[in-house]
N, C-alpha and C positions, 0 to 999 in steps of 0.2 A: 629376476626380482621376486621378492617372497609375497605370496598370495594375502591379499591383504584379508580376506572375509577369514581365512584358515588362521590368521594370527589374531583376528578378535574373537573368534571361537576357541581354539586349544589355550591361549594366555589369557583371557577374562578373567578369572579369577587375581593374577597380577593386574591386571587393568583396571578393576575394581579396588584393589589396595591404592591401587595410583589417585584415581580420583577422589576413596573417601578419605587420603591423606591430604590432598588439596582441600575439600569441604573444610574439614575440621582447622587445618589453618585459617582459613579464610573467615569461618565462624568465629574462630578466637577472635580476629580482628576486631571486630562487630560488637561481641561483649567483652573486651577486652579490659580486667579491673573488676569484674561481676562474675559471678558461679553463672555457669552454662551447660551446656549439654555434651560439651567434647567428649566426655566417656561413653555418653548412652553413644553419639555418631560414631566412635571408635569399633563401637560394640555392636550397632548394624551392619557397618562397612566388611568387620568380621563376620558375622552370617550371611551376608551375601555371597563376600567369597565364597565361602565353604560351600555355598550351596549350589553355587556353580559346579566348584570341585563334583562333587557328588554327582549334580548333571550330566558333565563329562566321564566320569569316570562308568559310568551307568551307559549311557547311550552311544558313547563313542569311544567303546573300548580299543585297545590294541598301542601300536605307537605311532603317533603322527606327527615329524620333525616340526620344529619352528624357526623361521629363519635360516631357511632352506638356503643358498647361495646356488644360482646358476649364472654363467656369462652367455650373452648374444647367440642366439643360437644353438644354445646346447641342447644335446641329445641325451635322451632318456638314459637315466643311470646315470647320467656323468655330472651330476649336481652336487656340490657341496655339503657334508651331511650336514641336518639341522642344527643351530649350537645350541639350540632347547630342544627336548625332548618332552612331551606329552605322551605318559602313558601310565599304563597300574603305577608302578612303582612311584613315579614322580605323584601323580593322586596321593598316593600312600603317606608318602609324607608332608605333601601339601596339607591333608587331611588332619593327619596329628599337630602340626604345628599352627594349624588356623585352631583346631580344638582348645588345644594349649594358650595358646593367646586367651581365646572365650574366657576361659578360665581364670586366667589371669585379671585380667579387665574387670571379669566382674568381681572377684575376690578383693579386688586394692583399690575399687573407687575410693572408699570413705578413707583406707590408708592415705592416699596421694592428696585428698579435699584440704585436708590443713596442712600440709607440707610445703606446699610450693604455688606461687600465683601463674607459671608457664605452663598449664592444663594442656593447651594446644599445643605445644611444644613438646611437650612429653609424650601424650598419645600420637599423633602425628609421627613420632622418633621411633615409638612398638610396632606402628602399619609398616613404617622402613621397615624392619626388622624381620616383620613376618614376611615381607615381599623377598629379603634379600635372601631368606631359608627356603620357599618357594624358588627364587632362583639357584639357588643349589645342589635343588630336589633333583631340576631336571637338566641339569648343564653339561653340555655335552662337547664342548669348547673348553682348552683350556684359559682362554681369555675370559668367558662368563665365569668358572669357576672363580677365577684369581677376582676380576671386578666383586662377584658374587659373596665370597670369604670378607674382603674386603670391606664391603657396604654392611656387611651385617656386624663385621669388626666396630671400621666405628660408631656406629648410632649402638652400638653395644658400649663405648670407652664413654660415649655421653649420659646414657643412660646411668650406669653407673656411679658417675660423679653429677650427677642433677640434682640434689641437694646441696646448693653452691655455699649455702652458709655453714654447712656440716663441715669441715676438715677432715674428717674420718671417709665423707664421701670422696673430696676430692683426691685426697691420696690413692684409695681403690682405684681409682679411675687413672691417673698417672703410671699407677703401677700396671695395672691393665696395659695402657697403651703403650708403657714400652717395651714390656716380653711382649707383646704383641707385634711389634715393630721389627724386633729382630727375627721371628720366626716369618712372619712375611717377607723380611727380605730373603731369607732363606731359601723359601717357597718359590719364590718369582726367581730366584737363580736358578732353580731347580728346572723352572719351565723355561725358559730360555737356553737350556739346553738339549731339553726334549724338543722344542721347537729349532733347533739346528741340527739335530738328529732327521727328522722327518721331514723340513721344509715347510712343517704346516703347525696350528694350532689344534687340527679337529685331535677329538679322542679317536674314532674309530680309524683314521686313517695310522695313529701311534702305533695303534693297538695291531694294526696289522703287521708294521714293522717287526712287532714284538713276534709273532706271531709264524714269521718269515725265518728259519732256520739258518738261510744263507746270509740273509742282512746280519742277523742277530749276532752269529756267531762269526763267520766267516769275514767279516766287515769290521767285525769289532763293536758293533751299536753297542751289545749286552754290557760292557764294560763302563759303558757312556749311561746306559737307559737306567739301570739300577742305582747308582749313585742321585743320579738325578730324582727318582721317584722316592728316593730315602728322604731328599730336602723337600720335596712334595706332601709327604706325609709328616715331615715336623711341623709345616703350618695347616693342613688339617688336625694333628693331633692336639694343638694348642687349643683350636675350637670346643673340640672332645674334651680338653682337660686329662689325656693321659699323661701319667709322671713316662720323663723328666720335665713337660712339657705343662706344666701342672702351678708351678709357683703362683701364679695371679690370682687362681683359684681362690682360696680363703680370704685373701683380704678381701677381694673384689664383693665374693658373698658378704663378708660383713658389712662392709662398707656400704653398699647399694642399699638404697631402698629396697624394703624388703619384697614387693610385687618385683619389682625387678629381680632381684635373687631368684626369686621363683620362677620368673622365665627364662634367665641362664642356665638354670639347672637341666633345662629339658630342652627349650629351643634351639641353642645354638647345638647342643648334644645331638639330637636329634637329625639335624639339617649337616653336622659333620661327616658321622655315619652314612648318609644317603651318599655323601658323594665319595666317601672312601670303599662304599660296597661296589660303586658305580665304576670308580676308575680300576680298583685293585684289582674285585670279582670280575667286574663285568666288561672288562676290558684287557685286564695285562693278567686273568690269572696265569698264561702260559706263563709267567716269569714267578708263579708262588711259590716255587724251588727255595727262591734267591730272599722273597721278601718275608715268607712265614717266619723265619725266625728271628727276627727283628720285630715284627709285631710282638709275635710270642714274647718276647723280652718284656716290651710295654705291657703286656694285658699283667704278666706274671709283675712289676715293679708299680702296676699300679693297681693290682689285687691286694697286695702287702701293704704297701703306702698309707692309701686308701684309708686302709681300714684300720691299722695301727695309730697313725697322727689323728685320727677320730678319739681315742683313746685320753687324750690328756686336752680336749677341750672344753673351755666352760663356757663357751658362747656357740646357742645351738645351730644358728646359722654358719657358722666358721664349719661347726660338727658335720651339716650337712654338706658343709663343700666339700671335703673329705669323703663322707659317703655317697656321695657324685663322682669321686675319679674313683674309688674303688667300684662302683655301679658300671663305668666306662669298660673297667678289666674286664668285667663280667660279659658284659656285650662284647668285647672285642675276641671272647674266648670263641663264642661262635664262627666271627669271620676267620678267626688262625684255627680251624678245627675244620677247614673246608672237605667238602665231601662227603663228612660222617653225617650220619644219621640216627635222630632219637626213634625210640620205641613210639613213639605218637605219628607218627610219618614226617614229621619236620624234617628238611632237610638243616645247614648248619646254620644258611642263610634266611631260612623262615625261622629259625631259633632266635639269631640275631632282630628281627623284626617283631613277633613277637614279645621277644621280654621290653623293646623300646616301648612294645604298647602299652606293655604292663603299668612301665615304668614314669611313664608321662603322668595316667591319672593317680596312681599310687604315690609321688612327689610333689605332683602340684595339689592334693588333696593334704598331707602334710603340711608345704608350705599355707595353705589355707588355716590352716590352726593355727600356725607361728604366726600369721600377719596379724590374726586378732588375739592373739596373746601380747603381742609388740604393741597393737594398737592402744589393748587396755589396760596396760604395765609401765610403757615406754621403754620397756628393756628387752633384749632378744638374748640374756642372761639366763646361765641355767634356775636361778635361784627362783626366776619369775614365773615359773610353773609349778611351785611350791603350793599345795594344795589346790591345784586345778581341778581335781578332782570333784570338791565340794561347789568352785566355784562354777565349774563348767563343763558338766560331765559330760555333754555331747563332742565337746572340743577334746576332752582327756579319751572316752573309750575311742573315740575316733584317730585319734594320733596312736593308741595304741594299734587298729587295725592294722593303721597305714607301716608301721613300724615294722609287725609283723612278717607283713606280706616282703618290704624290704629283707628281712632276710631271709624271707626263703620257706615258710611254716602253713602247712596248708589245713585248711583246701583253700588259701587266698593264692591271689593269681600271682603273685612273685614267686609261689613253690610253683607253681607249674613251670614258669619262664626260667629260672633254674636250674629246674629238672632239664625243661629244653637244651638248652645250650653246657650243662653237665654231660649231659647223653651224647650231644652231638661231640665233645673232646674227648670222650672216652672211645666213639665211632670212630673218629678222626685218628687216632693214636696220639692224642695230648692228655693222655691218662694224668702226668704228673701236675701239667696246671689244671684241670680237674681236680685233682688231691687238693695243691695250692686254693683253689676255689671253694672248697670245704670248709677245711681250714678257717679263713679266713672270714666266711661267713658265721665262723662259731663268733670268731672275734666280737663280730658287726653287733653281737648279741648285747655286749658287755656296753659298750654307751649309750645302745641307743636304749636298753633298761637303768639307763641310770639317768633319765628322763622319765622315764613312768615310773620308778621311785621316788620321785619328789613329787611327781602328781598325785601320788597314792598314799604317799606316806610322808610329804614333807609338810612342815607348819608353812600356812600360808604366813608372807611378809608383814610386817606393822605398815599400815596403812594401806594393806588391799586385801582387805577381807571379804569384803561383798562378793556377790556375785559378778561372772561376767557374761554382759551382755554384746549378745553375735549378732550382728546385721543379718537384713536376707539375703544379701549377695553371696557372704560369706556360707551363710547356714547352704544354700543352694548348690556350691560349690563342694561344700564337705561331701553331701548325700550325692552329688553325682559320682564323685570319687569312691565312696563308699560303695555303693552300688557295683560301678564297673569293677572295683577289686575283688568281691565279693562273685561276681557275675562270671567275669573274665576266670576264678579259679573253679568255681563251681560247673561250670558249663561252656569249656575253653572249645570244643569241636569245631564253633564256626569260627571264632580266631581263628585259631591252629590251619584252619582254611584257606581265609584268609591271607594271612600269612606266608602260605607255601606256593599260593597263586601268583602272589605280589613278588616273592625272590623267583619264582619262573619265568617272570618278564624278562629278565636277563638268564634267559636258560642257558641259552650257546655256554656261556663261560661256567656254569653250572656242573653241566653236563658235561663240559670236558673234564673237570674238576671234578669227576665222580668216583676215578678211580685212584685219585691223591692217595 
């Protein structure tokens, strides 16, 4: 049986999401019909976490299974591996995706205050969300993972469609859940065969399989295990938002409220990646022969995609969904680039880590401008940033930062994350999607400046001439954003640190992966 003090300590931080997602329903209750405080409780429950995270990750570094499985008697070693994992890496993105949330939360109170009377329902539906990215940080089961994908699935298909009287919402949300539906069954086929391949659910015991020369080959697994992990990574890649894997994308952005857009953009992104470093790196790379160029395909279809269908949108949330699965390519170049090495010490896999970091405050500091340009327009329209500049210059040179560093122009921290994972494909011998990655970042150039051409140089609209005016949730959110892009490019060393610490937790497959 699993220690019980050792699971309120390494999973606190989920057990805290647990209870201040109870609070906050419960509170609804209570003023239920009456403005309340569900966002500020959403917004504690979130620093609590995090500060746990931070606790642990400080005081009790290393890795300490959760949900250890032993039977009657068992002897030392012969226990179940954990199906959570607590350690850097899961921290890591515990970390960014409780950050991410903060961010969020407080960015879209006053968005969400006249939109909807379900406060409690709403917030409550984000703590799911962060919990179930948190569970996929550290999942180490392929049964957590599938539940894990799953729970942040749907409270993501509601989220979405929560503006019930919106049409435009509930369709995103429709559309959402049913390319969602088929790549998860997809996924769960996939693992139902790796689970008759090994007899078991754990990852490390798969990974041993894989591992094994004689099973692999001689037995024929390899013929079973690869096909399988192909259907595994169509429903993480759905999460990602890599093309072909991509369609739900743009509507769902427009559709959603726009806080929520902003936490797609990063969250579910974020909590994808962890568990595709987890499974593919940090577990089956002895089989990245067989899967590198399959990835490679998606990073290289959704480096192009990406960034081309950005191209002819006039709605800048649609715009950014687009420059979210081209952002995806970008990261994913790192993981298909295994091995190589940038001039800053990164390895491929601190490259891939890093630009997530980048890429979190750099996106949700964006989306930060767009919720209060939507807020004070009504429109998330290209047209509605027509003279933003005069009316709200901190929201205009701010969106241009953030722009910037998106593709790449330094010394903001999206040129270093870049550079990173440029260096590590040209290390790796993926010079061409490097090329392709260039390329396409010139693209990135051409829409997202034809947004600060109408901030700079287009007539404001008949009937919004004034000024606008930025909340301080929003204003607080911009400048934190600003700051770490600004921070992170200028003086990336302890990232870059960072970074290279957190892809070592998983060294074993690192390090066998060195001489790819």
């Amino acid at each position: 049986m699993p220690h019980i003090p050792s699971i309120l300590t390494h999973f606190s931080p989920e057990l805290i999401l647990v209870v201040g997602m109870l609070l906050v329903l419960t509170y609804d209750l209570w003023v239920r019909g009456r403005e309340g405080l569900q966002a500020n409780l959403a917004i504690i429950t979130t620093v609590l976490a995090l500060v746990a995270t931070l606790v642990l990750w400080v005081t009790m570094p290393g890795s300490h299974p959760v949900f250890e499985a032993c039977g009657p008697g068992a002897k030392a070693g012969t226990c179940r591996p954990g199906a959570f994992i607590s350690d850097d890496f899961t921290h890591f993105f515990r970390v960014l995706g409780l950050l991410g949330t903060l961010l969020v939360l407080i960015s879209g109170q006053t968005y969400m205050r006249g939109r909807t009377a379900f406060k409690g329902e709403f917030y409550a539906l984000v703590l799911s969300a962060v919990l179930a990215m948190n569970l996929m940080a550290g999942a180490n089961d392929l049964i957590v993972i599938a539940l894990a994908i799953e729970f942040l699935s749907i409270t993501s298909y509601i989220l979405t469609a929560f503006l019930r009287h919106d049409g435009l919402s509930i369709e995103g949300g429709l559309k959402y859940f049913l390319y969602g539906s088929i790549t998860s069954a997809a996924m769960l086929f996939g693992m139902s065969y790796l689970l008759g391949i090994g007899g078991s659910t754990s990852v490390p015991a798969l990974a041993a399989i894989a591992r094994n020369p004689e099973l692999a080959q001689v037995q024929g697994y390899a013929n079973i295990m690869l096909p399988a992990l192909a259907l595994v990574l169509a429903g993480i890649a759905f999460k990602i938002a890599l093309v072909p894997f991509h369609q739900w994308s743009p509507d769902a952005y427009q559709a959603a409220p726009t806080p929520v857009t902003a936490f797609l953009s990063v969250g579910p992104k974020a909590a994808g990646f962890a568990v595709l470093i987890r499974l593919f790196v940090g577990s089956f790379s002895s089989l990245s022969a067989s899967w590198l160029g399959t990835m490679g395909l998606l990073c290289l279809l959704s480096m192009v995609v990406g960034n081309v269908a950005a191209l002819t949108q006039g709605n800048v949330k649609r715009m950014m969904a687009y420059s979210s699965i081209a952002q995806a390519g970008y990261m994913l170049l790192g993981v298909v680039s295994l091995g190589g090495k940038t001039l800053m010490g990164l390895d491929s896999v601190g490259a891939v880590l890093f630009f997530i970091l980048t890429y979190v405050f750099t996106n949700l500091g964006a989306f930060a401008v767009i919720i209060a340009v939507e807020q004070a327009t009504g429109s998330a329209e290209l047209g509605a940033y027509r003279g933003l500049m005069r009316r709200s210059p901190l929201l205009a040179v701010s969106l241009v930062v953030f722009f910037l560093s998106l593709v790449g122009v330094p010394p903001l921290a999206g040129f270093v994350a870049k550079f990173a994972v440029f260096g590590a494909a040209v290390t790796g011998g993926q010079v061409p999607l490097a090329v392709v990655g260039v390329l396409t970042g010139v693209v990135s150039v051409v829409y997202y400046f034809g947004v600060v051409r109408e901030m700079f140089f287009g007539a404001s609209e008949e009937g919004q001439p004034g000024p606008i005016r930025v909340g301080m949730g929003t204003t607080f959110v911009v400048l934190v954003a600003l700051l770490m892009t600004l921070v992170v490019g200028l003086w990336p060393e302890p990232f870059i640190t960072l970074a290279n610490n957190v892809a070592h937790s998983i060294a074993p497959a690192l390090q066998a992966a060195g001489g790819h």
